[in-house]
C-alpha positions as CSV (number, residue, x, y, z in Angstrom):
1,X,-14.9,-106.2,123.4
2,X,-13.1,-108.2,121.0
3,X,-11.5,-111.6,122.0
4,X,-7.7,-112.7,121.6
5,X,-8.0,-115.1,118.7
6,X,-5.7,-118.4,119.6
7,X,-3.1,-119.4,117.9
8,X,-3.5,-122.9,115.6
9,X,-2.3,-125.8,117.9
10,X,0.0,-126.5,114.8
11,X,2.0,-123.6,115.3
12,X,5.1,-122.6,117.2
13,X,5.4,-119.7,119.0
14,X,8.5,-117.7,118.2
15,X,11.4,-118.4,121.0
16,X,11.3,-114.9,122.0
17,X,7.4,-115.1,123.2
18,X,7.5,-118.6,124.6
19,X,6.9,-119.4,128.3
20,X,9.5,-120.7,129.6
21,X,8.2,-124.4,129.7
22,X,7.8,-124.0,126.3
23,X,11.3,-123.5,126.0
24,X,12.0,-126.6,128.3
25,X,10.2,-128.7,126.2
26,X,12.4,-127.2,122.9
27,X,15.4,-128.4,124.8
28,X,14.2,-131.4,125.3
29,X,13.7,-132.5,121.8
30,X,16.6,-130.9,121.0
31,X,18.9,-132.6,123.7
32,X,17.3,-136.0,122.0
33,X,17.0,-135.3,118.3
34,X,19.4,-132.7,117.4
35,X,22.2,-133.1,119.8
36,X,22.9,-136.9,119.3
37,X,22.9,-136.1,115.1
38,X,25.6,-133.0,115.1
39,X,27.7,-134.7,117.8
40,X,28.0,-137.7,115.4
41,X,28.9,-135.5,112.7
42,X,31.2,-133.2,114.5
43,X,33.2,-136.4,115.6
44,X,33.6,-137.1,112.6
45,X,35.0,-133.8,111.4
46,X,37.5,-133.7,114.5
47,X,38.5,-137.3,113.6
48,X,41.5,-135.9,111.3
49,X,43.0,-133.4,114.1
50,X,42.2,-136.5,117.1
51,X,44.3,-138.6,114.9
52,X,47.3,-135.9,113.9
53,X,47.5,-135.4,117.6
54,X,47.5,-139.3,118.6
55,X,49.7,-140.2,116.3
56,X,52.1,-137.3,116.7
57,X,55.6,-138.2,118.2
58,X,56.1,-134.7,119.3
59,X,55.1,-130.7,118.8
60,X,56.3,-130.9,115.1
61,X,52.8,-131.9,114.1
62,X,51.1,-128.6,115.7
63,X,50.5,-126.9,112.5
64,X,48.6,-130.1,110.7
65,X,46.5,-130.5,114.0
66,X,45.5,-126.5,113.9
67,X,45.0,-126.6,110.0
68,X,42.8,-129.7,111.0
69,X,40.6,-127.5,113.3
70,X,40.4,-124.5,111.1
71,X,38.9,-126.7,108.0
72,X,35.9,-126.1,107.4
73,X,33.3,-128.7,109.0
74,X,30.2,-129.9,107.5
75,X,28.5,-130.0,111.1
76,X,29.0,-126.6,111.7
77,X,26.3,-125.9,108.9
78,X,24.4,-128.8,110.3
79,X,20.5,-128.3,110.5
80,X,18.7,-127.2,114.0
81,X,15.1,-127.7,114.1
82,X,14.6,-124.6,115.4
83,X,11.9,-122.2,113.8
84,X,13.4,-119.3,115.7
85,X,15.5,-118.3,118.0
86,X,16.0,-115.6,120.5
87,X,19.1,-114.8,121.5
88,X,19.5,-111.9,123.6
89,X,16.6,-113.9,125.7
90,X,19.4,-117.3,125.7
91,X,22.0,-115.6,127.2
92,X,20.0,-113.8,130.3
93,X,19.3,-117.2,130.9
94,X,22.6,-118.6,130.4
95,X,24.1,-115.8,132.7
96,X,20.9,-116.7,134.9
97,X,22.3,-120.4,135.4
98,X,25.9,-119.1,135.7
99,X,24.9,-116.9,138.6
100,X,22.9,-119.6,140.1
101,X,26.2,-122.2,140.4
102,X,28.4,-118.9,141.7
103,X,25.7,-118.5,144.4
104,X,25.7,-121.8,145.6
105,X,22.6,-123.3,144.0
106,X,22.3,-127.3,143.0
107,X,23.4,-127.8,139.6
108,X,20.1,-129.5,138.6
109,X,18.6,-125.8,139.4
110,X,20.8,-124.6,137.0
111,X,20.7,-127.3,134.7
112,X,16.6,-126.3,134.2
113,X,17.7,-122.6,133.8
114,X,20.4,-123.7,131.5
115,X,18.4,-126.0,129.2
116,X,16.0,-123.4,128.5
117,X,18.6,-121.0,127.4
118,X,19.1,-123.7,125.0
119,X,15.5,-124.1,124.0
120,X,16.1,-120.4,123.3
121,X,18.9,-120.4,121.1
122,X,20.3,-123.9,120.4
123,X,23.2,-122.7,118.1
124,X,24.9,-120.9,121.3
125,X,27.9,-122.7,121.5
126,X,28.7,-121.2,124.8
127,X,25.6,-122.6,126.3
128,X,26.3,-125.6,124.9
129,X,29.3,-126.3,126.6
130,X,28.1,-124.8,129.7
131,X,25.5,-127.4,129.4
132,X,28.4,-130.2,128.6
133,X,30.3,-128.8,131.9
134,X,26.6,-128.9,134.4
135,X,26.4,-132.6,133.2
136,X,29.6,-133.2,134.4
137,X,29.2,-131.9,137.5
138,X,25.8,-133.6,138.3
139,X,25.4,-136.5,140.9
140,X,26.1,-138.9,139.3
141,X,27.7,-137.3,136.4
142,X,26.1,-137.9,132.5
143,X,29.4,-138.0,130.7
144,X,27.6,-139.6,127.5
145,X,25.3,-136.4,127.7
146,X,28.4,-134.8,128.3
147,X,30.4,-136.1,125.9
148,X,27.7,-135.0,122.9
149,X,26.9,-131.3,124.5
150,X,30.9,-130.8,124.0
151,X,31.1,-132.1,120.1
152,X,27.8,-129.7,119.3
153,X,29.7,-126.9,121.3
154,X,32.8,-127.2,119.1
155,X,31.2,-127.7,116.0
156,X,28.6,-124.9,116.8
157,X,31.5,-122.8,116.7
158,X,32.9,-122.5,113.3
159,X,36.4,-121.5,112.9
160,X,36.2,-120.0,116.6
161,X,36.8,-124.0,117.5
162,X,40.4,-122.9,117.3
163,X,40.2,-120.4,120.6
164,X,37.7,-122.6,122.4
165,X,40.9,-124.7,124.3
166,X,38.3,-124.8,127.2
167,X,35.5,-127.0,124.9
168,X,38.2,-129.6,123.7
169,X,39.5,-130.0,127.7
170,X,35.3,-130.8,128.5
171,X,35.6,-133.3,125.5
172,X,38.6,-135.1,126.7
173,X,37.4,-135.7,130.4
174,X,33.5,-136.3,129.0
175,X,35.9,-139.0,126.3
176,X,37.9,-140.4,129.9
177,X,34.6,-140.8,131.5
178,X,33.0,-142.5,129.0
179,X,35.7,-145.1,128.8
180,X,37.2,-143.4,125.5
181,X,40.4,-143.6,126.3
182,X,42.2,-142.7,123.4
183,X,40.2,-139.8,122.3
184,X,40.6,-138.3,125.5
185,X,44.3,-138.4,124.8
186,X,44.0,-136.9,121.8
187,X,41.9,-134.2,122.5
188,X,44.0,-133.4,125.2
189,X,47.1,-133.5,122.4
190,X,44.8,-131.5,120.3
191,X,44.1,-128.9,123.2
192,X,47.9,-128.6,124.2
193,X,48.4,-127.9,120.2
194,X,46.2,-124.9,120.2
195,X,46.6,-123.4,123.8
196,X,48.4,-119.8,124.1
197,X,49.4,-120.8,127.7
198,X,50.1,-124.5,128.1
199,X,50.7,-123.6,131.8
200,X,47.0,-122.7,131.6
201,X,45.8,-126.1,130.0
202,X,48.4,-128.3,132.4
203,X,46.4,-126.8,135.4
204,X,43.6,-127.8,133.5
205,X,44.2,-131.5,132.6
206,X,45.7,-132.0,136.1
207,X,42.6,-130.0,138.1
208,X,40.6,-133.0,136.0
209,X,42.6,-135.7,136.9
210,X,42.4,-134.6,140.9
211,X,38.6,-134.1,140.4
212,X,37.4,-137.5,138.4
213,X,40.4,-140.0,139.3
214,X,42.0,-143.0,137.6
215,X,40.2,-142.8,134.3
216,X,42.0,-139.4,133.4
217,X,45.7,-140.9,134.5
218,X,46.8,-142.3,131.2
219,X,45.0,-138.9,129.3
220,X,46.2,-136.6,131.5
221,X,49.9,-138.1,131.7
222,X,50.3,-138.6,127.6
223,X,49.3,-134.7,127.7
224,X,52.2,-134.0,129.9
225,X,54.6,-136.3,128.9
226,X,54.0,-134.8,125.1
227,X,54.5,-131.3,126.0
228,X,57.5,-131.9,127.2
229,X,59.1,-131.8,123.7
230,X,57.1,-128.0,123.0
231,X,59.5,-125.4,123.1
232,X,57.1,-123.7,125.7
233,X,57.5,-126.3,127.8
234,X,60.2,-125.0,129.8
235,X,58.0,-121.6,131.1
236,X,55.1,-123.8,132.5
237,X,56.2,-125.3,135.6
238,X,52.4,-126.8,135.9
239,X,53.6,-129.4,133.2
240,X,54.8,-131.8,134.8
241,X,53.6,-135.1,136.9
242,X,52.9,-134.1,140.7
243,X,55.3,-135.7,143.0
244,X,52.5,-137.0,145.2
C-alpha cells in the first residue's frame, strides 16, 4: 500500500485545497503586508478626484472628479502575494459571513469567516469592503483597519471604482473616524459626484452621521450643503439637514 508523499514544507498549497486555517493565516499576512502597501498607493491615486471635489465650489466640477476616477490607477495593478487564488471558494465564504450578520451572529464570527474569504481570493474587491464595513461595525470599531480595507476595495476595482458609490461612503466615515476630516469631505463630494440617486447617498451620509456622531457633522453637512447647487437636488428630499 503505497503512502501519500508530503508536500515540501516550502510549499504552498493552492487556495482552493487549503484548510481553512491555512486560509486564515493568508489573510493575516495579507491584512499586514499587502493591505497597508495598496492602500497607500490607492490614496494616492484618489488624491486628484479628493482634491477636485474639495476644492469644488459647486456641481460644475463633476465631470473632472469622474474623469479623475476613471484614470487609470497604478494600484489597481498593484502586486498581491498570492500564489493562487480560488475564487468561487472566496465568495461561498463571503456569502457565508453575509448570512452570518443577517442571522444575527457577532460580527467577530463573521469577521473569521470573512477574512478567510479573503485568504481565498484577496483581489475580491467586494470582500474587501465587506471586510472595511465588519471593522466598522466591531466593538470598538478599527477605523484605521477600516480606513485601508476601503482604499484596497476601490482600487481593487479598476474602472468599476466609478459604480462602487457604496465603497467611497465606507472611506469617508472610516476617514471621519480616523480624525481625517477633510478627506471624509471629499470623498463624500466625490461620492455625491458619481451617485445615480443622490437621494440614495443623502440617506447614506446622514444614516452615518446618526450611527457614529459628531465626527461625521462637518462631512456629512459639506455633502449636503454642496448638493444643493446639483440640478438633482431638488427630487431628493433626503438632502437636506434634519430639523432635529
Amino acid at each position: 500500500m503505497s503512502q501519500r508523499v508530503p508536500r515540501p514544507p516550502d510549499v504552498e498549497v493552492r487556495a482552493s485545497e487549503a484548510t481553512e486555517d491555512a486560509l486564515a493565516a493568508r489573510a493575516m499576512r495579507l491584512v499586514a503586508e499587502a493591505v497597508p502597501h495598496v492602500a497607500t498607493q490607492a490614496y494616492a491615486d484618489a488624491y486628484r478626484a479628493l482634491s477636485i471635489a474639495y476644492k469644488a465650489r459647486d456641481a460644475s466640477q463633476d465631470g473632472a472628479i469622474v474623469n479623475a476616477v476613471y484614470a487609470a490607477w497604478p494600484s489597481e495593478n498593484s502586486r498581491i502575494p498570492a500564489t493562487s487564488i480560488a475564487p468561487v471558494r472566496a465568495r461561498r465564504l463571503h456569502e457565508e459571513a453575509r448570512k452570518a450578520i443577517a442571522d444575527g451572529s457577532s460580527v467577530a464570527n463573521a469577521m473569521d469567516i470573512e477574512l478567510k474569504a479573503f485568504g481565498a481570493n484577496p483581489r475580491d474587491p467586494e470582500i474587501a469592503q465587506y471586510l472595511a464595513l465588519l471593522h466598522l461595525w466591531s466593538k470598538p470599531a478599527q477605523p484605521e483597519t477600516a480606513r485601508q480595507f476601503a482604499l484596497y476595495a476601490i482600487a481593487m476595482s479598476g474602472q468599476k471604482r466609478l459604480a462602487r458609490i457604496d465603497y467611497w461612503n465606507t472611506f469617508a466615515v472610516a476617514s471621519a473616524l480616523t480624525s481625517r476630516e477633510n478627506d471624509a469631505t471629499a470623498a463624500f463630494l466625490v461620492e455625491a459626484a458619481l451617485t445615480t440617486s443622490l437621494d440614495r447617498s443623502c440617506r447614506a451620509a446622514l444614516y452615518a452621521y446618526t450611527s457614529y456622531g459628531e465626527r461625521l457633522r462637518t462631512p456629512v453637512q459639506a455633502m449636503l450643503y454642496r448638493v444643493q447647487s446639483h440640478p438633482r437636488a431638488y427630487v431628493s428630499p433626503s438632502c437636506a439637514w434634519p430639523r432635529y
